[in-house]
N, C-alpha and C positions, 0 to 999 in steps of 0.2 A: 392572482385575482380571479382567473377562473378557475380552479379549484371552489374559490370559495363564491364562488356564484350557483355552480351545481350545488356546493353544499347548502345553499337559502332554498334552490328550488326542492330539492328533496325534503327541506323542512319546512317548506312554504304547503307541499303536498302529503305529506308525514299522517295525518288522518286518512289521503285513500290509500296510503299503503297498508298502514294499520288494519285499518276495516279492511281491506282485500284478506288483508294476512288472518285478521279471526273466524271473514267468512269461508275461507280454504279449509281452516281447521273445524270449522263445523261440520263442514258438507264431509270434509274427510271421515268427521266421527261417524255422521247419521249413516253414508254408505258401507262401511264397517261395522255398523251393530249388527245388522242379519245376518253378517256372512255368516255361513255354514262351517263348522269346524272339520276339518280334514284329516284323513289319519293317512299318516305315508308308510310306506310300505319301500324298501330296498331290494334289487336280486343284483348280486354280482355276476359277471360273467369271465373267467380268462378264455384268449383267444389265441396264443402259441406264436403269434405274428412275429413277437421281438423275443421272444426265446430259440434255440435252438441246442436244446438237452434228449433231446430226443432222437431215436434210430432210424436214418433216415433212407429211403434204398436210392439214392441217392447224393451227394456233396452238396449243398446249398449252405450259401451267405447271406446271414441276415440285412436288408437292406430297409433302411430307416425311411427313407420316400417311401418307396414298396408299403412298405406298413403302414405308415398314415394314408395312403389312397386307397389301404386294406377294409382299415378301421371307418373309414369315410364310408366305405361302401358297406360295411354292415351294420350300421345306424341308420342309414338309408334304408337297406334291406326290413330291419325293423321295421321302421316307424312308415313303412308303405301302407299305402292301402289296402294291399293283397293280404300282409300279416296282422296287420289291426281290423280287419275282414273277418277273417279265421280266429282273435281274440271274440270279436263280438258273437259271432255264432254259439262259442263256447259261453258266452255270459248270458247269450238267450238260452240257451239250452236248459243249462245250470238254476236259471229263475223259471222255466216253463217245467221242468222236473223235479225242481226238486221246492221241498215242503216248506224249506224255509229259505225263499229268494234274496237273493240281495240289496234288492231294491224293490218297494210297494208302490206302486201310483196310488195319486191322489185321487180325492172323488171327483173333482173337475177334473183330471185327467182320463178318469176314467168312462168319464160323458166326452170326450171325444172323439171324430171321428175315425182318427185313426185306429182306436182302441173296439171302438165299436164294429167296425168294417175288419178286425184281424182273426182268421181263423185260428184257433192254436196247433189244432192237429195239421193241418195244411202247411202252418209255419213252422212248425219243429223238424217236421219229415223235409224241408226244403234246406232248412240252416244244416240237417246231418246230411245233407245229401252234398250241399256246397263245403261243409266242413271237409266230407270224405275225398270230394275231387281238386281241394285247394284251387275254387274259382270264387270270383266275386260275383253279390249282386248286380242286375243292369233293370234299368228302371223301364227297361221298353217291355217286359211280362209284367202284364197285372198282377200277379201272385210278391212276383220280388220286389215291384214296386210298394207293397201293401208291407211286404215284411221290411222296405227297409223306411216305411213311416212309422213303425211301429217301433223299432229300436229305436230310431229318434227319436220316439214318447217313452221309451224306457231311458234313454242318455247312453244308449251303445253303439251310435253311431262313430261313424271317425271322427269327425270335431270335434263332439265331446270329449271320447278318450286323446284324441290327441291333445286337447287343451292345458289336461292333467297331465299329460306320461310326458317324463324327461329322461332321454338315452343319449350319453355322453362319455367319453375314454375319458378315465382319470388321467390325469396328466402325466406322462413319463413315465406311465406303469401298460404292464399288458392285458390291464381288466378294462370292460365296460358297464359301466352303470347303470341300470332301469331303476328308474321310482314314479310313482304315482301315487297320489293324493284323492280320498273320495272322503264321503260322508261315511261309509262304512269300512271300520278297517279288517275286516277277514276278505268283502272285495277289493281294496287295495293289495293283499297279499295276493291273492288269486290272480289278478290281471299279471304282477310282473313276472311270476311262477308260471302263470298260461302264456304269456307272449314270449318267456325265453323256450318253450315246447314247442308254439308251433313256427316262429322263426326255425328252430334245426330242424323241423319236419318239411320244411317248404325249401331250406337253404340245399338239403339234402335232396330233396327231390329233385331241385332243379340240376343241383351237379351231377347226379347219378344221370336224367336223361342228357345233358351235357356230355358227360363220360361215353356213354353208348353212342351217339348222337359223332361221337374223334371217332370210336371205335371200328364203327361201320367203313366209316371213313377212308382212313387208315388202312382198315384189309383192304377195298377195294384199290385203295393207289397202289400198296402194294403186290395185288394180282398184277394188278394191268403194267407195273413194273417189270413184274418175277416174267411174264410174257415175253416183255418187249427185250429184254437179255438173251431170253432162250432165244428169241428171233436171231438178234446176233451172233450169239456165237454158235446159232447151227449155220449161220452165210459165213462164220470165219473157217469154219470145220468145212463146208462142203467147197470151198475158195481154193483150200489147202489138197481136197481131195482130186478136184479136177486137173488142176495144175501139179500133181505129185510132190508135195511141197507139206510134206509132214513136219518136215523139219528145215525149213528155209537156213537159217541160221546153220546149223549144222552141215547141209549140201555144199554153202556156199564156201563154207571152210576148208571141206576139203579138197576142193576144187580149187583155192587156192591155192594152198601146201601143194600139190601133185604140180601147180604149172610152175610153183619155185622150182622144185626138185628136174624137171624137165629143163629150166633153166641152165639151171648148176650144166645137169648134164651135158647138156649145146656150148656151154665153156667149156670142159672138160674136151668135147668135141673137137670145136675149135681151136683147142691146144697140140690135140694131137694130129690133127691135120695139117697144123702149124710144122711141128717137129717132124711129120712124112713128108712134107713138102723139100724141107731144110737137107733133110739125109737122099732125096733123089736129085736134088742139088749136088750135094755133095758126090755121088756115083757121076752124075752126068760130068762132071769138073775131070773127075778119074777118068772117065773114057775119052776124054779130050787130051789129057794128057797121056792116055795110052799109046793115041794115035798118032799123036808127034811122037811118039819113039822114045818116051819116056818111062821110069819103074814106077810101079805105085806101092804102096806098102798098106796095111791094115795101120789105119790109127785110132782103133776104138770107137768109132763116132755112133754106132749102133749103144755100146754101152753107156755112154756117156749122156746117147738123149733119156735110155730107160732110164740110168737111176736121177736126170736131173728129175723126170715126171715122178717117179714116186715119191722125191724131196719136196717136189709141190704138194701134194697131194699130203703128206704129212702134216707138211708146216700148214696147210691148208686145217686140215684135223685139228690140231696144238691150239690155234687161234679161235675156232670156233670150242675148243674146250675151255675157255676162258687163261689160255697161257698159264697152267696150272699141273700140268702131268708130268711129272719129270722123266718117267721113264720115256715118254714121248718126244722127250727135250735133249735126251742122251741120246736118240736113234735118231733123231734129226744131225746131232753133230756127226756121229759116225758118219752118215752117206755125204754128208758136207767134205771130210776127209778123203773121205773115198773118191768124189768128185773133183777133189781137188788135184788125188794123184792121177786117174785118169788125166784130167785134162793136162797136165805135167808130161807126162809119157807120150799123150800124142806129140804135143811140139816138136820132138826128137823124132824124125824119120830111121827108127831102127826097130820097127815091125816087121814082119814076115810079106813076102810080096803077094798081092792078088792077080789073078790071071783075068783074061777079058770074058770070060764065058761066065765068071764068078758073079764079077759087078753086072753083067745085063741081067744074070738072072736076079740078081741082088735090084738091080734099076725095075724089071718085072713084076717081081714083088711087091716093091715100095709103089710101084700104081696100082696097084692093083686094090692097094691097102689107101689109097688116096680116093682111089671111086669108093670105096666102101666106108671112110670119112664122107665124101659130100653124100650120099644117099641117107648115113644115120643122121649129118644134121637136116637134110630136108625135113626128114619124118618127126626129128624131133620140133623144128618152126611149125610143120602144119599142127602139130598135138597140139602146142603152146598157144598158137591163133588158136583151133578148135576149143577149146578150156576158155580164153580169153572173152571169146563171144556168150560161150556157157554164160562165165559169169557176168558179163551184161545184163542177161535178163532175166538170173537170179535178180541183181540188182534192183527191177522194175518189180517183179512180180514180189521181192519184201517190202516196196513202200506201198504196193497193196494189201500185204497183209499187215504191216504196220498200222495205215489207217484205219481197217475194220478192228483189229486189237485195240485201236483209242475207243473204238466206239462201245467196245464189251465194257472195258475199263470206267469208260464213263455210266454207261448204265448201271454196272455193276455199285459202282458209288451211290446213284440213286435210290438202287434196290437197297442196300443198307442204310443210309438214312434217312429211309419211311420204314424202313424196318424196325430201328430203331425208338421212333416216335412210337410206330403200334407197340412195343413192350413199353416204352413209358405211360402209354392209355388203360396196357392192360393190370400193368402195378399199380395204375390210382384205382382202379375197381376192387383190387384184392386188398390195396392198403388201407389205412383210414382214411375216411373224406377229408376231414377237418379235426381241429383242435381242440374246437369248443367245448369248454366245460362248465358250470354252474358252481362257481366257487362259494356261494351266499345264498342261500332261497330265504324269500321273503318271508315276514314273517306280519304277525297283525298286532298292530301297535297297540300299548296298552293307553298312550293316554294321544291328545292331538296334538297338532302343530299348534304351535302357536298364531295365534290372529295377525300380531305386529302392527297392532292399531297405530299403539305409538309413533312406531316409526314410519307409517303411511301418513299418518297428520304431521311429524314433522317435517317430511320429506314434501308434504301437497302444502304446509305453512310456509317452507324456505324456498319452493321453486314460486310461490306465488310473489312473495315477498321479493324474492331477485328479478322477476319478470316485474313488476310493479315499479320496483326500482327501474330496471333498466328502462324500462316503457317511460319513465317519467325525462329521466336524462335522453332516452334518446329526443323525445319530443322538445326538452328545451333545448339539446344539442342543434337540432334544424328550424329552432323558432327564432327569425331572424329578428324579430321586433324589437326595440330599446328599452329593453327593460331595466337597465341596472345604468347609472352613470356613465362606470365603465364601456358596455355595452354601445354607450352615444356615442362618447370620444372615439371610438374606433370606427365607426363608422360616417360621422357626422365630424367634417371638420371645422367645426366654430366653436367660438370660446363659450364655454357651458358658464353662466353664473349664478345659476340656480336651480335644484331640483326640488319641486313639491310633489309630495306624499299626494295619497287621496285621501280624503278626506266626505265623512256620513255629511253633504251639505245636503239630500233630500230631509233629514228628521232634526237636523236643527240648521239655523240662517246663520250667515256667515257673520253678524255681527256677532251673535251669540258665541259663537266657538272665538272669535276676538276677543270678547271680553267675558272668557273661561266662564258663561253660563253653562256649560254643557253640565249634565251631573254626573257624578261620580264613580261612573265607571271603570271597570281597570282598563281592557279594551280599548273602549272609545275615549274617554281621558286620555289616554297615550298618544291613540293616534290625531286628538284635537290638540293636542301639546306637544306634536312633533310640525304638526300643519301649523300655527302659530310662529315655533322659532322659523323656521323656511321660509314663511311668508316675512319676516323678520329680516331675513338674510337676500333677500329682495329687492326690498327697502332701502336696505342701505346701498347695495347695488345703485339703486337710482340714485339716492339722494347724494351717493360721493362720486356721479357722473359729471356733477358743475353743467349738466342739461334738465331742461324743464320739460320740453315738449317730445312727446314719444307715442309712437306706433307701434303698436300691437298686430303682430299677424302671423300670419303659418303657412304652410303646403298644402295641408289639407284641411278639411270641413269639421269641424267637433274637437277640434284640440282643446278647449277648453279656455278659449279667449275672454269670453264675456263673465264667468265665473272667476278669474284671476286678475282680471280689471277690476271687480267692484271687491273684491277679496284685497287687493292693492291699494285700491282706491280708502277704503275704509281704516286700513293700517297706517296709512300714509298721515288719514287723520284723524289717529289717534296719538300721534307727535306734532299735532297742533298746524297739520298743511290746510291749505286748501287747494284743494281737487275739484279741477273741471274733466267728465267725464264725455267723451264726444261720441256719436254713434255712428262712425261713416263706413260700415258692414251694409252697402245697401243690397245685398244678395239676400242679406238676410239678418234682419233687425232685434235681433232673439238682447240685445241690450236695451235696446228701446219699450218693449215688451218687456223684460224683467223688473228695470226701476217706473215704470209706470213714466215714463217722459213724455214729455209732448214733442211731437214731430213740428220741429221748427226749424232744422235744420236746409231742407233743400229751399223754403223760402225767405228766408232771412237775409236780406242785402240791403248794401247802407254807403256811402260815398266815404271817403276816406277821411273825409275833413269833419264828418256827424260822427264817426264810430267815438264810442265811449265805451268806458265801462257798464256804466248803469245802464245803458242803452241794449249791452250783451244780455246784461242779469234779467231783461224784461221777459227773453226766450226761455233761460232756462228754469229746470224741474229742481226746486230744490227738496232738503227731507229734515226729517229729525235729528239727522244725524249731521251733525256741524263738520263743515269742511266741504261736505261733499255736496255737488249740483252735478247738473247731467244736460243733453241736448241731443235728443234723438231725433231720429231722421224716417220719413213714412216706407220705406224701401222700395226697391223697385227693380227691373233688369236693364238696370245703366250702370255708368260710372261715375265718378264726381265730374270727373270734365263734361260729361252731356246733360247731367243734371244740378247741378250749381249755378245760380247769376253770376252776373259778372264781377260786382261787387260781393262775393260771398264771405262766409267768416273765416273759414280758413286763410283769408287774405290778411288778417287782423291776429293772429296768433301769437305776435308777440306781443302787440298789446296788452295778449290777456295776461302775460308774463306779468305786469305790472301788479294787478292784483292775484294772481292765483300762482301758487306755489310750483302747480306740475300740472299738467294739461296731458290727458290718455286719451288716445285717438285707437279705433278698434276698426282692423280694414281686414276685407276680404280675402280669403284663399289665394297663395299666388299661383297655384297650379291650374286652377279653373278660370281663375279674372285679374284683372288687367287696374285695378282699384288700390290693390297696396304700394304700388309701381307708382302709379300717379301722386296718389299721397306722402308719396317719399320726401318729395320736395318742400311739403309744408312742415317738417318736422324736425326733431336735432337731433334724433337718435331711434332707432327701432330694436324691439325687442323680438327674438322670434320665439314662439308657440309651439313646441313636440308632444307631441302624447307618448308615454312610454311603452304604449299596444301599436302603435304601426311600426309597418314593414316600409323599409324606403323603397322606390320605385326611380325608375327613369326621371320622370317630370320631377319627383322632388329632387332627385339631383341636377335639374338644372336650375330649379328655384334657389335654392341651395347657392348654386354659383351666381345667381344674380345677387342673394346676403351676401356673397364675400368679395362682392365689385362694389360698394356702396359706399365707396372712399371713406371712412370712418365713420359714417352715423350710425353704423351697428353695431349696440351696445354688447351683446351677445345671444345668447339662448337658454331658455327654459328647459326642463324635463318634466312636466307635468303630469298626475295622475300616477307616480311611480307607487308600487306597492312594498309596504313597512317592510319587508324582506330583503329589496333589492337598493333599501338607501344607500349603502354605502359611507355610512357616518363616521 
């Protein structure tokens, strides 16, 4: 159902779309007939960004980001001001020089002031002069201010050309695009052939002083680098001089080796001091035993200590030759054998005897040879401490020269990589700047673009037409008012038992459209023969209610009561009723007024036992039209309760049942007044009154819920004044 309520209201408003939509397509033609036809003009550019065929003096990878923030930045570069600066100069130049310019001003442009106020020689010598130093005009000289009104009376200002010029990378390729669009196509060739020249004159300049700019740079870190190395390593060199320490490493080595060998030696010492000790022992043993009166005999022990030492001393050799010498391995076993028989032969006391004069001098000896053991190891301990302290303070004075070596070391790292940057600054000066090449020069079109009127009217027809559309739904999407049946029931919950159309009652009277005078129109015939069946279906509403008497009323002011009363009133009888129509609207009497009534209503009172018929019939307004009488009332700002006697006619209402078919009572607003509330009581059933143009509110919704407390007298509701779009039939 709402589907097809938006689809009434779009056809309800279907001519302002229309008309919107032909007048889009007018105004689109008329501002498309002067346009000026354009001739474009192309220059390709490659830029090497996403290639990499090329010799390069160094290893680089093509990086796809890299590149688009490449390409990003030299579209930029173009379409600056500084390079579309530098095109204009070259376009004023080109039309101030040469005989046949590319643009003529008009004769009104040429009365103004700009044009009148420009010197040419003044301006030409200023554009070669800013052309040569790649600067822009500034509007704070009168002279640059003059010449750059003057290109904006020529159209070579930036706006202009930039309005036309489009610079863009073709998609997924390494070219970029210039085209522009003029009235003249050898200036449209001109401009994108001139803007890709002085773009690399300007891109070039800037890199080259860029380049110089690292270069200077660069040398200088690298001086004050190459400096601050020699600094150190003349403090490592004169560190090494003072302290004799040419060669730390080296000293310290030898000075170790010498205190091993010193070592050795003090064992070797202490061996044989060992083994003199042992053989003056053994003399001392002998002369003990001499002296008891005992033999003594030689048992080798002289021999036996020499050759056990030289079997040390070998086996000692053998081991530190890594147990590998066999000749070495035979002469060890020999003195092994040898040792063995010695020591065999002593055990046997049958050596030759010694005398005592033999062993003391033999005991004389061997001390003598025992002080000249402790003296050689003295000298050999103090050597070894002496050496040992040495190297202590080798020790200290290498982790001095260790740390200043970090520091060469470190600098020296520095000095090489400024070093390095300066040769990479000095290869972009010798190598090529850039890649840039002019793959395309423009060329001057032989015929123009096309206008694409067409498609500007149908694109200014279809966005008008969808904005018109949408503009319509949106407004009835937020238009809360009851315009469609539908619409009430969802909103409104009382039994709906009729909706009327509206109905032309200003150009014909409602009898007329009743009894189909209207003439025959297609229009208005339809809509008088939809208003008939409704009020039709009304009708019978009432008459199959089995009640006669009924109130008429609403929420609000204008609902259309008093128009649907004598609308009702009149249908009723033309099925042969009679209808008493009563006016108790005293807010406002717009019934009493209409059927011309006589106000007899607020005085009319009679005792209970006098009322009659004929006696009612004397008050009211009757007409031409059978059936129907009326009783209106003079109005006023009361209510029936403060304005009625006491015997009034409302008291006699069913009376009138006797003679009169159906009795309409027409009462006041209940949002404003307190009059349909009161009259409720006189009546068998109430009809309520909507307009299908209000919005409900607060107060109607609580009027609303006073209709659906009224214990059954409310027959139900009207939809009044709905429009032939939104019947829902």
């Amino acid at each position: 159902m709402d589907v097809i309520y938006f689809v009434k209201a779009l056809l309800k408003k279907k001519w302002w779309i229309i008309i919107s939509t032909v007048v889009a397509l007018a105004l689109s033609f008329v501002f498309t007939m002067d346009r000026a036809k354009l001739y474009m003009s192309n220059a390709r550019m490659s830029t090497g960004f996403t290639i990499n065929d090329e010799v390069k003096l160094r290893d680089e990878n093509v990086n796809l980001f890299e590149a688009d923030v490449k390409f990003s930045n030299v579209i930029e570069t173009i379409t600056s001001p500084t390079v579309i600066s530098l095109l204009s100069y070259q376009l004023l130049i080109h039309d101030l020089t040469n005989p046949k310019p590319f643009r003529f001003l008009s004769e009104k442009e040429r009365k103004a002031p700009e044009y009148l106020q420009f010197n040419r020689i003044t301006g030409l010598q200023l554009a070669r002069h800013k052309l040569d130093s790649l600067q822009m005009l500034t509007s704070y000289q009168p002279d640059e201010r003059k010449l750059q009104e003057y290109m904006k009376l020529c159209k070579y200002d930036y706006e202009s050309i930039r309005k036309r010029l489009n610079v863009g990378r073709l998609q997924r390729t390494d070219y970029i695009d210039i085209s522009f669009g003029s009235e003249n196509p050898e200036l449209s060739a001109f401009v994108v052939n001139t803007l890709y020249n002085e773009f690399i004159r300007y891109y070039r300049s800037m890199r080259s002083e860029r380049s110089v700019e690292n270069v200077g740079t660069f040398e200088a870190l690298v001086n004050q680098k190459k400096t601050e190395l020699d600094q150190k390593i003349d403090a490592l060199r004169n560190y090494k001089s003072s302290e004799g320490l040419l060669n730390v490493e080296a000293a310290s080595g030898n000075e170790l080796g010498l205190i091993s060998q010193l070592e050795k030696g003090l064992l070797d010492e202490k061996a044989n001091y060992n083994s003199l000790n042992s053989s003056l022992q053994s003399v001392n043993e002998q002369l003990e035993q001499m002296n008891h009166g005992r033999t003594v005999y030689d048992n080798n022990n002289a021999a036996i200590i020499t050759l056990r030492k030289q079997l040390n001393q070998d086996n000692d050799a053998y081991i530190r030759g890594g147990s590998s010498d066999p000749e070495l391995a035979d002469k060890i076993k020999d003195q092994r054998a040898q040792l063995q028989k010695l020591m065999s032969s002593a055990s046997v006391a049958t050596g030759k005897t010694v005398s005592k004069d033999e062993l003391l001098q033999k005991k004389a000896s061997l001390e003598a040879d025992l002080k000249a053991s402790q003296l050689n190891m003295g000298s050999l301990q103090n050597k070894i401490a002496s050496l040992r302290g040495s190297v202590g303070s080798y020790a200290n004075k290498e982790a001095t020269v260790s740390t200043l070596q970090k520091e060469v070391d470190l600098a020296q790292e520095e000095y090489n990589r400024l070093k390095e940057k300066l040769n990479a600054a000095l290869d972009s000066r010798i190598a090529p700047p850039d890649d840039f090449r002019q793959t395309l020069k423009g060329q001057p079109a032989f015929k123009p673009e096309s206008s694409k009127r067409i498609i500007i009217m149908g694109m200014a027809g279809a966005s008008v037409f969808l904005l018109t559309t949408l503009g319509v739904l949106f407004m009835e999407f937020f238009d809360s008012s009851m315009k469609s049946p539908s619409v009430f029931e969802k909103q409104v919950d009382l039994k709906l038992i009729s909706t009327i159309n509206h109905a032309d009652l200003n150009r014909y009277s409602i009898p007329e459209v009743l009894q189909k005078q209207v003439p025959d129109d297609d229009v208005s015939h339809r809509r008088q023969n939809t208003f008939r069946e409704l009020l039709r279906k009304l009708r019978y509403e009432v008459e199959s209610s089995n009640k006669a008497i009924f109130l008429f009323t609403s929420t609000e002011p204008q609902q259309g009561k008093t128009t649907l009363i004598q609308a009702l009133a009149y249908s009723l009888s033309l099925s042969n009723k009679r209808v008493l129509i009563i006016d108790t609207n005293f807010c406002n009497n717009d019934l009493t007024v209409a059927l011309n009534a006589k106000p007899t209503l607020e005085t009319f009172s009679m005792a209970p036992e006098e009322v009659s018929i004929d006696k009612v019939r004397e008050i009211v307004t009757t007409y031409n039209i059978h059936g129907v009488e009326v009783i209106g009332c003079k109005g006023g700002d009361y209510t029936p309760s403060e304005i009625l006697p006491r015997n009034h006619l409302l008291n006699y209402l069913p009376v009138l049942k006797e003679y009169y078919d159906f009795v309409l009572l027409e009462g006041a607003p209940l949002n404003d007044y307190t009059d349909s509330k009161e009259l409720v009581n006189y009546v068998e059933g109430v009809i309520a009154i909507f307009s299908s143009r209000i919005s409900l509110k607060q107060n109607d919704k609580e009027s609303i819920q006073f209709l659906q407390n009224m214990n059954g007298k409310l027959l139900g509701a009207v939809l009044n004044n709905v429009n032939d779009d939104f019947l829902e039939l």
